[in-house]
C-alpha positions, 0 to 999 in steps of 0.5 A: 523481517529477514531479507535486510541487506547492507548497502555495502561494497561502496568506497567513496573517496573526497578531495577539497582545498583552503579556499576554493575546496574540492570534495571528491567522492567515488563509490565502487565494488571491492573489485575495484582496481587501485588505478582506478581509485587513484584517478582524480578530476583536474582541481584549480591551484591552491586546492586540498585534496580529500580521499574519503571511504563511504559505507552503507548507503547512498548521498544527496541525489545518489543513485543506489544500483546493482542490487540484488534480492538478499545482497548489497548494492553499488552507489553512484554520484548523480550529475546535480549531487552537492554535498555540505562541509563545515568550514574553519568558522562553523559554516556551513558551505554547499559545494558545486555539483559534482564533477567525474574525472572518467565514465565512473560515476561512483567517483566524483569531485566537488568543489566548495569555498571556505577554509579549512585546516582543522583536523578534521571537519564535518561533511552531510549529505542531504537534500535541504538546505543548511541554514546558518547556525541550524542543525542539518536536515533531510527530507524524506518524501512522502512522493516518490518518483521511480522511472524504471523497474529495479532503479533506484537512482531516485534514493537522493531526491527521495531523502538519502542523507549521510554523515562523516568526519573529514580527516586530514592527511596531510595535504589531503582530507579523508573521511568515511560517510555512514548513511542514516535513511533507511531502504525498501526493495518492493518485489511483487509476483503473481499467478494471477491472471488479472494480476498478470494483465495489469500494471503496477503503477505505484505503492502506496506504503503507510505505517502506524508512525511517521516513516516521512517529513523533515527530520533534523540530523543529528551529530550521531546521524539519528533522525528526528522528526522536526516537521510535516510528519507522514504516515504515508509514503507513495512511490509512482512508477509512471506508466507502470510495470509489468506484474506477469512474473510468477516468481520474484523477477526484480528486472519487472518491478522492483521498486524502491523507497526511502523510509524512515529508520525505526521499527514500522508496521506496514500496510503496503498497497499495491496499485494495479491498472488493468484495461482489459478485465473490468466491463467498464473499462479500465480499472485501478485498484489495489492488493493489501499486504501487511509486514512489520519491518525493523527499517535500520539506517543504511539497511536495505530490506527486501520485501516480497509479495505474492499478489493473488486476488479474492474470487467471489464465484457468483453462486450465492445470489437467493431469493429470501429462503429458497433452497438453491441459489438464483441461477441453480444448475446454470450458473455462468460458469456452467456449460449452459448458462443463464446468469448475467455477469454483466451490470444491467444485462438480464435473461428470464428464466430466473424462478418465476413460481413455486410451482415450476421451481420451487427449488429456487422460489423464495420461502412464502410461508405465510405468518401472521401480523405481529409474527416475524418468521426464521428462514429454515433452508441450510444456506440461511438459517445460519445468517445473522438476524436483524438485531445482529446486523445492526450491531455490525452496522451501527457498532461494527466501524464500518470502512468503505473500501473503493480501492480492494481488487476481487473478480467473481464471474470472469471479470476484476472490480473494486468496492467494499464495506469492511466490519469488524468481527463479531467477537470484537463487537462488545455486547453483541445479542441476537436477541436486542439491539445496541443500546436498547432493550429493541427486538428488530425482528418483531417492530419496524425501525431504519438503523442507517450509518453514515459514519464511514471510515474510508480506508482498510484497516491498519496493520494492528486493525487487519485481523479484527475486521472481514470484508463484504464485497459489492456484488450487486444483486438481481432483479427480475434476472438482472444483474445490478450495481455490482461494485457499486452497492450489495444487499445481504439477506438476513436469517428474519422477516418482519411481521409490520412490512407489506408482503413481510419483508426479510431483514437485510443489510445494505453497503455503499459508498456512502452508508450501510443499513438494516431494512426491511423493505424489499421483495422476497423475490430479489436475487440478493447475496447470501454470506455468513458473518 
């Protein structure tokens, strides 16, 4: 993954004392002048200072700001900061919040109780308390608060941590804190028009390994995970940000997230809320994207993301068999049109007979009882047949999807059932279904799975599965449950079903079927799969 940027550029100086010590701590560019860094907090009497240098990263509640895409990144002290310093006799002390001498906040005093005059002593920066005799620990977050675009003053609070070795200098302590987390910079663009009118109001990042919990610091600084392990970080950004950036504009949405380090297979999904492009109202929703990153500790890496949606155009709704689709020559995007857009509206002049639109009339040949017949028109001879459809209803893992984003006909919706690809379906046969010698297209038998997963596929799963959306369908020209259900024809009737019913197969929320009870006259969704 390229993209990974040091956060470097950062000097931090400390200063603390025998008894009641003080740890200052400033964080600055390299242009920082000499006065500047020479400036110091008022210290009680009897006080030791320490100067210290930080590189990479941030601390305890720090802010990480200035970062820009492909470069470093400043850090500042927040007001509530504290740090932990190991005391003469292995304790170890928590100090105060953190004090500031000037407007500066990249430089900082905190003052602790306990001595200390060894040659050097042990400092971590974490946001979890140090239990006596234990190990340091951090938590990193698996919720994760941003309250602005491109502002990362949540790193602390989110899990940032770091270590160092305090060195004494005479009078005074150094030391040089290296930062174990690992960083994220999220940068989302589109050109999609309902991307554009929407609002990103959070990511939701998940890894096929724990990238959030409790991780035990060790001496060297490497995390281990201790406890509360998540697979799954989500970083809110409260009312949103916007997403009508074309290109990369860090000022609109940037959004950062501390992760774990170690070499992770992301699915990040982008929650969008769009209040003016879904006929019920507003609608959240999300766009997938999959990257592995190698997170490295004190590393921030750049991930950019263009965010377009899958348009469903509205032309594929037949009648069983018919040579051209439901609304044939004035679909809604024609400068006539008739089709319906809207769930539950409807309009008449859908194909009434053979007669006068035979173009759009189902196929009614007739067939004997016993006797299944094939469709023969291009758009469905092609279709999978009834055994095939249970292979990917009862073998093909199905997921219920309610969060994916598509449009089709001028409008944004969400909900669909992903399955696995055919040739990742082992034994897959036209000819019988699973785990029997059945033919479907010649006897009468409801295959119905209720075993649903409900979350898309993972980073390793992504290219093993496709997607079929809830487009709805018609009936008698209305327009029905379109993000909330679909039926998809099949390429066979059945010869046992009144009036011969065509195969079809079914998704919702709660389960997905191979039937055969319907009308050939319904306006269902015709897709090749």
């Amino acid at each position: 993954m390229k993209n990974k940027t040091a956060i470097s550029s950062m000097v931090q100086t400390a200063c603390y004392a025998f008894a009641a010590v003080l740890l200052t701590a400033s964080c600055a560019n390299d242009d920082t002048t000499q006065n500047e860094k020479e400036q110091k907090t008022e210290v009680p009497a009897g006080t030791t200072a320490f100067n210290g240098f930080s590189q990479q990263g941030s601390a305890t509640r720090t802010a990480i700001v200035n970062h820009t895409k492909g470069a470093g990144a400043s850090v500042n002290w927040s007001n509530t900061d504290k740090i932990w310093v190991k005391d003469n006799a292995g304790t170890w002390n928590q100090s105060n919040a953190v004090t500031f001498a000037t407007s500066n906040k990249a430089q900082g005093t905190f003052a602790l109780n306990g001595t200390y005059s060894q040659a050097t002593h042990d400092v971590v920066y974490t946001n979890k308390t140090i239990a006596a005799g234990a190990q340091p620990q951090v938590e990193i977050k698996s919720a994760q608060t941003q309250s602005a675009p491109n502002n990362f003053d949540h790193a602390g609070e989110s899990g940032d941590c770091g270590i160092a070795s305090a060195a004494k200098n005479g009078n005074d302590y150094t030391f040089t804190l290296n930062h174990k987390a690992a960083y994220l910079c999220l940068i989302p663009r589109s050109s999609n028009p309902y991307v554009n009118r929407s609002k990103l109001i959070k990511v939701e990042i998940t890894a096929e390994d724990d990238i959030a919990g409790t991780y035990t610091i060790g001496a060297n600084g490497a995390l281990t995970l201790a406890s509360g392990g998540s697979k799954t970080i989500t970083v809110t950004t409260g009312s949103g940000f916007a997403i009508d950036n074309s290109s990369d504009d860090m000022s609109k949405n940037a959004t950062y997230a501390v992760v774990a380090p170690g070499n992770h297979k992301f699915r990040i999904r982008y929650w969008l809320k769009n209040t003016t492009d879904n006929p019920d109202g507003p609608i959240e929703g999300t766009v997938t994207r999959y990257v592995d990153i190698n997170c490295v500790a004190g590393i921030m890496t750049d991930v950019t993301a263009n965010l377009t949606l899958n348009n469903y155009d509205g032309h594929n709704y037949y009648m069983w068999d018919a040579q051209q689709n439901y609304w044939y020559g004035h679909e809604w995007d024609k400068a006539d049109p008739w089709q319906p857009t809207l769930n539950n509206t409807s309009d008449s002049r859908y194909a009434q007979n053979k007669v006068s639109d035979p173009a759009r009339w189902y196929n009614d040949n007739g067939q004997s009882v016993g006797t299944y017949v094939n469709a023969q028109s291009d758009a469905f001879k092609d279709l999978p047949n009834a055994n095939e459809m249970v292979w990917f209803v009862m073998n093909g893992k199905p997921r219920w999807d309610a969060s994916e984003l598509w449009t089709t006909m001028g409008h944004l919706y969400r909900g669909g059932m992903w399955f696995l690809n055919r040739d990742k379906i082992t034994g897959m046969s036209k000819e019988h279904v699973p785990g029997s010698t059945l033919d479907l297209r010649s006897t009468f038998q409801l295959y119905r799975n209720y075993n649903l997963v409900k979350n898309p596929p993972s980073y390793s799963e992504q290219s093993d599965y496709f997607y079929l959306p809830a487009l709805g369908y018609y009936v008698s020209g209305k327009l029905n449950k379109v993000g909330k259900e679909c039926f998809y024809w099949g390429s066979n009737t059945n010869p046992w079903i009144h009036n011969y019913g065509p195969c079809y197969l079914y998704i919702d929320e709660n389960f997905t079927d191979v039937n055969y009870v319907v009308q050939r006259f319904n306006g269902f969704v015709v897709r090749k799969f």
